[in-house]
Every structure is written in structure tokens, then in C-alpha cells.
C-alpha positions in Angstrom: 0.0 0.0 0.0 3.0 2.3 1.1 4.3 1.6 -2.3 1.3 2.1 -4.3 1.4 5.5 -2.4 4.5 6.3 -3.2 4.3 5.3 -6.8 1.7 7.7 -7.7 2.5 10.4 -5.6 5.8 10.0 -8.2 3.3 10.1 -11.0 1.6 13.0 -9.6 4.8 15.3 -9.2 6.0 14.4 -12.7 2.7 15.3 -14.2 3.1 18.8 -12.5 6.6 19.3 -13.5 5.4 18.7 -17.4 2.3 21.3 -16.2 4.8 23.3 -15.0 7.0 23.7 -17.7 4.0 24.6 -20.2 3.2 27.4 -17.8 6.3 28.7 -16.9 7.2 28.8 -21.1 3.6 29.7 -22.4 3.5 33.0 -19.1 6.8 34.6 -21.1 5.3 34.3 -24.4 2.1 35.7 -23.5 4.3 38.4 -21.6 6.2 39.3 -24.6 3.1 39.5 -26.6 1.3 41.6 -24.3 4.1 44.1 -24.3 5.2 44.2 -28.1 2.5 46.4 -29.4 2.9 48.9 -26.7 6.7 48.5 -27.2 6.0 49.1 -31.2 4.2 52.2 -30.4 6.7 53.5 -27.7 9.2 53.5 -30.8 7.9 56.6 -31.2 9.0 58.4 -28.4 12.4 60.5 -27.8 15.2 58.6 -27.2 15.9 59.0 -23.7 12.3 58.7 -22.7 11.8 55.3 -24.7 14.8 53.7 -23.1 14.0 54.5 -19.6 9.9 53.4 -20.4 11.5 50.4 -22.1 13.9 49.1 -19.1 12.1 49.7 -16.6 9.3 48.0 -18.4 11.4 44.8 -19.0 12.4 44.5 -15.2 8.8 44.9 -13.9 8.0 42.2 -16.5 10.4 39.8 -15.8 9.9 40.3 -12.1 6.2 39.4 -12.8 7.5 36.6 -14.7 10.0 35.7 -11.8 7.0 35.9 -8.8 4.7 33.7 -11.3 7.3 31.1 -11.5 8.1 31.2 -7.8 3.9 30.7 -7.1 2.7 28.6 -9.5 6.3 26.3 -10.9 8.2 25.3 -7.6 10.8 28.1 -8.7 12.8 29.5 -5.9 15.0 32.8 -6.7 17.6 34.1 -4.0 18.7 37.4 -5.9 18.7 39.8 -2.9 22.1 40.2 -3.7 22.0 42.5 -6.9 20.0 45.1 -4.3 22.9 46.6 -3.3 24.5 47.2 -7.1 21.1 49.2 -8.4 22.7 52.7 -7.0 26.2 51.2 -8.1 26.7 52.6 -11.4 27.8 52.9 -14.3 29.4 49.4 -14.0 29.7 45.7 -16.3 27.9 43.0 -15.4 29.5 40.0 -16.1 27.7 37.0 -15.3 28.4 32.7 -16.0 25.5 31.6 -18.6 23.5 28.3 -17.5 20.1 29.1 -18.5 17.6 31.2 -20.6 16.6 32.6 -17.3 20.1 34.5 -16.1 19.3 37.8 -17.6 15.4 37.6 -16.6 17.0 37.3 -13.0 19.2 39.6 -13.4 17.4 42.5 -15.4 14.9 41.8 -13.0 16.3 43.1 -9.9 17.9 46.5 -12.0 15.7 49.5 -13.8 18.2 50.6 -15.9 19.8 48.1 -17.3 21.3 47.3 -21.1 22.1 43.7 -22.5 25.0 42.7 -24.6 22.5 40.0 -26.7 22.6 37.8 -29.4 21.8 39.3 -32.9 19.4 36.9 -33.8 17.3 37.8 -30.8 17.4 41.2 -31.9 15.7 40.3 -34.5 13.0 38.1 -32.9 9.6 38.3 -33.0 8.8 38.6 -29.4 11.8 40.5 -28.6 13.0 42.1 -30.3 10.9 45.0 -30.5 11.2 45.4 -26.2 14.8 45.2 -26.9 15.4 47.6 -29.4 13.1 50.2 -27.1 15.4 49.6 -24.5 18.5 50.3 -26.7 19.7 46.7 -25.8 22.7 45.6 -27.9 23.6 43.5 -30.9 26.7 41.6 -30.6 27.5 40.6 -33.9 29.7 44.0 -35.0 32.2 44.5 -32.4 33.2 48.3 -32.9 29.7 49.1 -33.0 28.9 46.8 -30.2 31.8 48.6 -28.2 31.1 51.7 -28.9 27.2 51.4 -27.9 28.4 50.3 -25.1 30.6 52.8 -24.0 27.7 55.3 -24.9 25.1 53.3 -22.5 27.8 53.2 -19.1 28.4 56.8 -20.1 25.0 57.0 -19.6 25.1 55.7 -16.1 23.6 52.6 -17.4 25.1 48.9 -15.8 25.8 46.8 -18.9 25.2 43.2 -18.6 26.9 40.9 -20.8 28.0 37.0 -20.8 31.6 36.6 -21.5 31.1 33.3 -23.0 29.0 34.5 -25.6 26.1 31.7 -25.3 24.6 29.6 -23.1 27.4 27.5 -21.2 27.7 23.9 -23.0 30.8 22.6 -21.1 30.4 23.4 -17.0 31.2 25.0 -15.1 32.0 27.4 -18.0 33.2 27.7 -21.8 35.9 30.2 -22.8 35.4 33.7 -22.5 35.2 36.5 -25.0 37.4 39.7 -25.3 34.3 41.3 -24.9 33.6 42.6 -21.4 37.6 43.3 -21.6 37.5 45.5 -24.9 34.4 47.4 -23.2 35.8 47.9 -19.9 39.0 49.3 -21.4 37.3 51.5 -23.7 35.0 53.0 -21.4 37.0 53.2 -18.1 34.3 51.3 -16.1 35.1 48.3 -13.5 33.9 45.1 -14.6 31.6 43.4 -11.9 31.4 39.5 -11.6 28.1 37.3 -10.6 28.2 33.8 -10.1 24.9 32.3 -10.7 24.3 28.9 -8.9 21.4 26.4 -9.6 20.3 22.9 -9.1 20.0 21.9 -12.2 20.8 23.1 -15.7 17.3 23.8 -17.0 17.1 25.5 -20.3 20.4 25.1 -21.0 22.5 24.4 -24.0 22.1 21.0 -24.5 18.6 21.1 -22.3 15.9 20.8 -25.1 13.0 23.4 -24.6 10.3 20.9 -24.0 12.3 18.7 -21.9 10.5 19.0 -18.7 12.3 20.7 -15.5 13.4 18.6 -12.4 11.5 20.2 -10.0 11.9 22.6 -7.1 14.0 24.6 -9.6 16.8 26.7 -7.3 19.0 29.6 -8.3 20.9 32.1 -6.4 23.4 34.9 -7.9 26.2 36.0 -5.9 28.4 39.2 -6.2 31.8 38.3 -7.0 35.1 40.0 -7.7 35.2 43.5 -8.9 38.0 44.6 -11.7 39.2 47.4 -12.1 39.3 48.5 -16.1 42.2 46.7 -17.8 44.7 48.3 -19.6 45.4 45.3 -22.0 41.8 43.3 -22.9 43.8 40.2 -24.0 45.7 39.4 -20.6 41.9 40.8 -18.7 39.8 37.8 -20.5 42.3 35.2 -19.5 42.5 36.8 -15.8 38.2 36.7 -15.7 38.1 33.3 -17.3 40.8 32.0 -14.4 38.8 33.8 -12.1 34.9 32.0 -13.0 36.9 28.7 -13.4 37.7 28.7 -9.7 34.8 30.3 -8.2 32.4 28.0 -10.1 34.0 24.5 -9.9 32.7 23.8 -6.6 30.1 25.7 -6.0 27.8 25.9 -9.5 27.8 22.4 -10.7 24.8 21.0 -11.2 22.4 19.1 -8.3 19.9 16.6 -9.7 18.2 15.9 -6.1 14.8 16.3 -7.6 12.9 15.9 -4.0 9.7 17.9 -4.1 
């Protein structure tokens, strides 16, 4: 009897973790669509005006999207920790990549900030209209990418950007990018590390987007190191790379105890 007890409560929780995942996934769609024609016709506005209407937007939406994961998907976020950057600024963010989810928690927790992304999400349906409002940045012309960026800290902006480039596919982390180095020299503005811990690699690379999560889902970000902007960007990426390697070999691998 135990056993037949404990067999379906086992069917039970995996049914919710597969309800689970079509909520969590369907609640940012309909949260990008809900936004995009009002993000269309904000286009309109001046420049300054549109980017602060469009950040702040973004963070009040992903914090939405963070409390209705944490109610309804057995999501728990500790990010109490990028509180005490939000009067910290200009600065770079530069943040390990697990998930799909990093910059939603970390854009969540900061109204004026402006992502290094992926052209291709530029470009998206969904997001890239919110994105372009915001003056978020492509990544796929690097003088252009540099120099936006330069123009955004000078702004008083904090620019977050993923020195891998993508998604992490070998943990704890892939090699880094010049990136963060090339902006940091170029601008004069101290590069500041998160490490972003989980339980388990949901949405990641090699995670397909309808595999369903392992359930509770856990992640915490925690303020790391601060540099100091390099004089050479070369020697800087190696330093940063070292740096993530040791913080995160311990303490970010992923946990599979899938205990609800």
C-alpha cells in the first residue's frame, strides 16, 4: 500500500513538473506579446524617454514573470544580492550563462539596465521590438557593439553581458570572450562578476525546450570580484576566465536531487 502511495505520488509530481513547464514557457510568451504592441508604439518616443519606459518595463515584467514562476512552478529565486548594485553605477555586469533565465533574473532586480545580446534575438519576434526600445545591444559588429556600449555606461547605465557568448555547454563554463575586456577598457568602467548557482541546468544548451524541468527549480546569484578596467583586454579575458573557473568549480555544478 505504502508503495502504491508512493508510486503515484511520483506520477503526480511528474505530471506537475510537465504542467509546470508549459506554464512557466507559455506565461513569457504571452508576456512578450502583451508588451510588443505597446513596445512598437513607444518607438515613437524620444530617445531618452523610450529607453528608460522600455527598461524599466522589461524588469517589472520579468519580475512578474519571476513571482509567477516562484507561485505557481516550484521556482525559488535568491537574488537579494544584486539590491545593493542598483545605486552602483555605471558598472559591467559579467555573469556565468547556464540558462535562458540569467538575464530575466538579473534584469529583474535592475531598472536601468542594457544587455549585450545575441543578434538573432534582436531580431526576434517577441523580442525584439522590447529590446530595441530599450536600446539593448547587438553583438554581432564589435566596434559598433563597443562603442554602444561605452555610450550606454556613459550614460550611467550597468551593462550586462555573458563573457562566453552563449549559453554554457561545457560546465562549469566555456571560454570567454574579449568582450567585457574590450568594453571595460574602452570606457574606463570596473567590470563586476556574478556567479549564478542552480540545481539543475534547466534551459540550458544541450537542455531541449520541452524537456520538462526537475523540480523545485533553485537559483541564487552572488556578487563576486570586482576589476578594475584593464589596460590590456587580451591578458583581462584570460584573468576573468581563471577567475569564473575557480569560483564555479565547486560551488555551481549542477544538483539533480529532484525531491519535491
Amino acid at each position: 500500500m505504502t508503495e502504491t502511495r508512493a508510486g503515484l505520488g511520483a506520477r503526480l509530481w511528474t505530471a506537475y513538473e510537465y504542467v509546470a513547464m508549459v506554464a512557466g514557457l507559455g506565461a513569457l510568451a504571452v508576456l512578450c506579446l502583451v508588451w510588443l504592441p505597446f513596445a512598437l508604439l513607444c518607438s515613437a518616443l524620444p530617445e531618452r524617454i523610450g529607453r528608460v519606459v522600455g527598461r524599466l518595463a522589461i524588469m517589472i515584467g520579468f519580475r512578474l514573470y519571476l513571482h509567477f514562476l516562484s507561485v505557481f512552478c516550484a521556482c525559488r529565486f535568491d537574488l537579494s544580492a544584486l539590491d545593493d548594485l542598483r545605486r552602483d553605477r555605471p558598472l559591467i555586469l559579467v555573469a556565468n550563462h547556464p540558462s535562458l533565465l540569467d538575464v530575466v533574473m538579473i534584469v529583474s532586480r535592475l531598472p536601468d539596465a542594457v544587455c549585450v545580446m545575441k543578434a538573432a534575438l534582436m531580431d526576434n519576434v517577441l523580442l525584439g521590438a522590447a529590446a530595441r526600445l530599450a536600446r539593448y545591444i547587438r553583438n554581432d559588429a564589435p566596434v559598433s557593439m563597443v562603442r554602444q556600449a561605452r555610450s550606454a555606461l556613459q550614460q550611467g547605465a550597468h551593462l550586462v553581458i555573458f563573457p562566453e557568448g552563449s549559453r554554457t555547454r561545457h560546465f562549469p563554463l566555456d571560454a570567454c570572450t574579449a568582450a567585457s575586456g574590450l568594453i571595460s577598457h574602452a570606457a574606463k568602467v570596473p567590470v563586476q562578476t556574478l556567479a549564478i548557482e542552480y540545481s539543475s541546468p534547466y534551459l540550458g544548451k544541450d537542455w531541449p525546450l520541452f524537456r520538462k524541468p526537475e523540480l523545485p527549480l533553485r537559483f541564487s546569484i552572488r556578487v563576486g570580484r570586482r576589476f578594475e578596467a584593464p589596460a590590456h583586454a587580451r591578458s583581462f579575458t584570460r584573468e576573468l576566465e581563471a577567475y569564473f573557473r575557480a569560483e564555479l568549480g565547486a560551488g555551481s555544478k549542477p544538483n539533480h536531487n529532484t525531491a519535491p
